[in-house]
C-alpha positions in Angstrom: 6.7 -5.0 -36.4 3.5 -4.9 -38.1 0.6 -2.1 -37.0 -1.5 -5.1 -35.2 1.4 -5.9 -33.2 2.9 -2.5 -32.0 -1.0 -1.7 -30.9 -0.9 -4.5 -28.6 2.6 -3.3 -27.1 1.9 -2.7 -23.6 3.9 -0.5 -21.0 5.2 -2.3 -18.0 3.3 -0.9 -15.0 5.6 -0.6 -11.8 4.6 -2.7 -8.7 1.4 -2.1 -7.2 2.9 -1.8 -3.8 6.3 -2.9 -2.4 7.4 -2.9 1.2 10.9 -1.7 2.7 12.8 -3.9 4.5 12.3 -2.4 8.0 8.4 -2.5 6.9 9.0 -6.0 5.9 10.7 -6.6 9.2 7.5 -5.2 11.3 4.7 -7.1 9.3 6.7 -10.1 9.4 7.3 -9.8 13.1 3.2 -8.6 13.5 2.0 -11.6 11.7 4.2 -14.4 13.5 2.4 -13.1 16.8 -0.2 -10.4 17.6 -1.7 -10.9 14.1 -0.8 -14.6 13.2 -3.3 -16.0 10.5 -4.4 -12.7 9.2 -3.4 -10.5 6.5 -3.1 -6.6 6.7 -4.9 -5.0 4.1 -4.8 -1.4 3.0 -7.5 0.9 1.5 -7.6 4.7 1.1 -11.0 6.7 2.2 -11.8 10.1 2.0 -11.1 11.9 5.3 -8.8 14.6 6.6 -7.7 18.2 5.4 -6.1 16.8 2.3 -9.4 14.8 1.2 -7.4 11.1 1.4 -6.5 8.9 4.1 -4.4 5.7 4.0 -6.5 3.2 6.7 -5.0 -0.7 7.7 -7.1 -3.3 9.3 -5.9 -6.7 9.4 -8.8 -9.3 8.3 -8.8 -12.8 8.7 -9.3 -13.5 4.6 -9.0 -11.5 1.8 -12.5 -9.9 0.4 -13.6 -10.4 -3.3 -12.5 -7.1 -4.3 -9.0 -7.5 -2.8 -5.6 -7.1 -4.9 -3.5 -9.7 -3.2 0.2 -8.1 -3.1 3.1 -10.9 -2.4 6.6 -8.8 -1.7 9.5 -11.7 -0.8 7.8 -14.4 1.7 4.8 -11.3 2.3 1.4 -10.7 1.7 -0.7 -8.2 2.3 -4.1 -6.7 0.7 -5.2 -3.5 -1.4 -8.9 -2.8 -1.5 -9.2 -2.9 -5.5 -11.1 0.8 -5.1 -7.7 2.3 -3.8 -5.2 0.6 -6.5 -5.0 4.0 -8.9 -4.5 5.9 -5.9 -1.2 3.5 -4.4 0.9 2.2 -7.7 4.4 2.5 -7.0 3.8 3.1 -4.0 6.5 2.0 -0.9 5.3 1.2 2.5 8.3 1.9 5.3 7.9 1.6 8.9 9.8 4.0 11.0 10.9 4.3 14.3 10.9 7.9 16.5 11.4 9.4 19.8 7.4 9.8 20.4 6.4 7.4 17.5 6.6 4.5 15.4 4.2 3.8 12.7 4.2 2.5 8.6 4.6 5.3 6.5 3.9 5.8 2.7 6.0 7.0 -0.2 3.4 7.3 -3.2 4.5 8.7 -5.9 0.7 9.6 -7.1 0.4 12.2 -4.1 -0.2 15.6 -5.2 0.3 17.1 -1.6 -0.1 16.5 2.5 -1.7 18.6 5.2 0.0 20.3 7.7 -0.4 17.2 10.1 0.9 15.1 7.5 -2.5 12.3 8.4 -4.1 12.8 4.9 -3.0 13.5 0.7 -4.6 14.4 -2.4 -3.6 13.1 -5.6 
């Protein structure tokens, strides 16, 4: 392999975002009725104890700055501004006593507050 080719060598970057299958399950479940013809899309602000907080909305179209994120027969959106702060990062959706929510495993955070509602990477 010459020099010019081994500098053009690139690292294969892991998924942006993948979805568990009870997560799947949810979304696919939330978009066939409460949410049918919109997409959920996820963005990070600065909030909480920790500094960063993971938000959802579901829109009716994607917005210019969107990363579009297809996962089997699923989309969903990443604001482009929080893509550094979410690759590799798996989306669950988990079922308790008091609660039931989507969760994040992100392998970029650093730590959680006490509450566990906001990360810093």
């Amino acid at each position: 392999m010459s020099e010019t080719q081994a500098a053009t060598v690139q690292r294969t970057l892991p998924p942006l975002m993948s979805l568990s299958d009870r997560a799947a399950a949810r979304l696919r479940s939330l978009y066939a009725t409460a949410h049918q013809g919109r997409l959920l899309r996820i963005s990070v602000s600065t909030r909480g104890c920790s500094g960063m907080s993971y938000d959802m909305n579901f829109v009716d179209a994607p917005a210019e700055h969107d990363e579009k994120i297809v996962d089997g027969d699923l989309t969903l959106l990443v604001d482009r501004r929080a893509t550094l702060f979410l690759i590799g990062t798996v989306m669950d959706y988990e079922t308790k006593d008091l609660e039931s929510g989507f969760t994040f495993t992100n392998p970029n955070e650093k730590g959680r507050c006490g509450c566990g509602e906001s990360f810093h990477v």
